[in-house]
C-alpha positions in Angstrom: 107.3 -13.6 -39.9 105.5 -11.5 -37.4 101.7 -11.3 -37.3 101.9 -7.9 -38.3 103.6 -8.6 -41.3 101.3 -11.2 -42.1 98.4 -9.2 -41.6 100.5 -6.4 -44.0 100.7 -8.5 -46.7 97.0 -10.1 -46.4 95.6 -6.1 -47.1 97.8 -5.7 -50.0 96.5 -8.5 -51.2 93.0 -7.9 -50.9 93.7 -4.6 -52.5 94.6 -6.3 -55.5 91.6 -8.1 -55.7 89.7 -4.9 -55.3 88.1 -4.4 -58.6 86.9 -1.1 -59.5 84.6 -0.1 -62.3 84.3 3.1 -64.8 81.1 4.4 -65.6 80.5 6.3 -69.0 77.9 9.2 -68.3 75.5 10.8 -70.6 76.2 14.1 -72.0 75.3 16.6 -75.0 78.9 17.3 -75.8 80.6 14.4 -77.3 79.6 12.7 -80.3 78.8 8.7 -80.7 81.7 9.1 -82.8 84.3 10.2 -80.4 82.7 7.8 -77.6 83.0 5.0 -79.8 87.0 5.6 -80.8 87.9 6.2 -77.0 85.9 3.0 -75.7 87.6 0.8 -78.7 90.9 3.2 -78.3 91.5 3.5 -74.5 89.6 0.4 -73.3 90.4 -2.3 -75.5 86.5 -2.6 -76.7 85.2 -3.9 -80.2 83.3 -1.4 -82.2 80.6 -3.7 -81.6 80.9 -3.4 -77.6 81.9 0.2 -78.1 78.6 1.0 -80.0 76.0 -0.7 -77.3 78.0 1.0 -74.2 77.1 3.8 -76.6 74.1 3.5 -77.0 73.4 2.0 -73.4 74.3 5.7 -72.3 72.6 7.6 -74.3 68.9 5.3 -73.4 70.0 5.2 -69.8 72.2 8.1 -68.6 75.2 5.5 -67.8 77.0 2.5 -68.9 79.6 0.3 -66.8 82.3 0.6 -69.2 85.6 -0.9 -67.7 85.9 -3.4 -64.6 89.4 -3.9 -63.4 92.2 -3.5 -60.6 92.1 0.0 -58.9 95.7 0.8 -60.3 94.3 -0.4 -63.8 91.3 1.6 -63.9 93.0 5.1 -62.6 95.1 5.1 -65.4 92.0 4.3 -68.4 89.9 6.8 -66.4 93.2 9.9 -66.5 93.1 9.0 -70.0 89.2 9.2 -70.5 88.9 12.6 -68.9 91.5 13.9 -70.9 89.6 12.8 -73.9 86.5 14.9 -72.8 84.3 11.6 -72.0 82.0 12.6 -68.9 83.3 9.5 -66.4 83.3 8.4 -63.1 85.5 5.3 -61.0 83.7 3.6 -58.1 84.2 0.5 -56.2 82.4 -2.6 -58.4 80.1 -4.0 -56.6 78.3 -7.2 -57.9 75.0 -6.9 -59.7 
């Protein structure tokens, strides 16, 4: 295997172990309600989880919501827009 190849395959992996995070945004249009179904809908969280990200947004103007793969996190955040949820995707970076 050329050095090339090696160094090919050494990005893709270190893409993979990219994580990337969603972040749930404040806004006046969507009820705790409908937040609360898409977070335990669309991101796998308990009611409980779903209600502090919840309320986390509301006190503080944005919640980290979802930390995943890049691949994994384009397809929640598709599916959060399309609910109406005001969301953004960024690199995670380590708190």
């Amino acid at each position: 295997m050329s050095s090339a190849q090696l160094s090919e395959m050494s990005k893709k992996r270190s893409n993979k172990n990219t994580k990337y995070e969603i972040i749930l945004h404040d806004d006046s249009t969507n009820t705790f309600d409908h937040v609360i179904d898409c977070l335990v809908d669309i991101c796998s969280h308990t009611e409980m989880q779903a209600h502090q990200c919840a309320l986390i947004t509301h006190n503080n103007g944005q919640c980290s919501i979802f930390v995943d793969t890049e691949s994994e996190c384009e397809l929640i955040y598709s599916l959060l827009l399309r609910n109406k949820l005001s969301v953004t995707m960024n690199k995670y970076k380590k708190k």
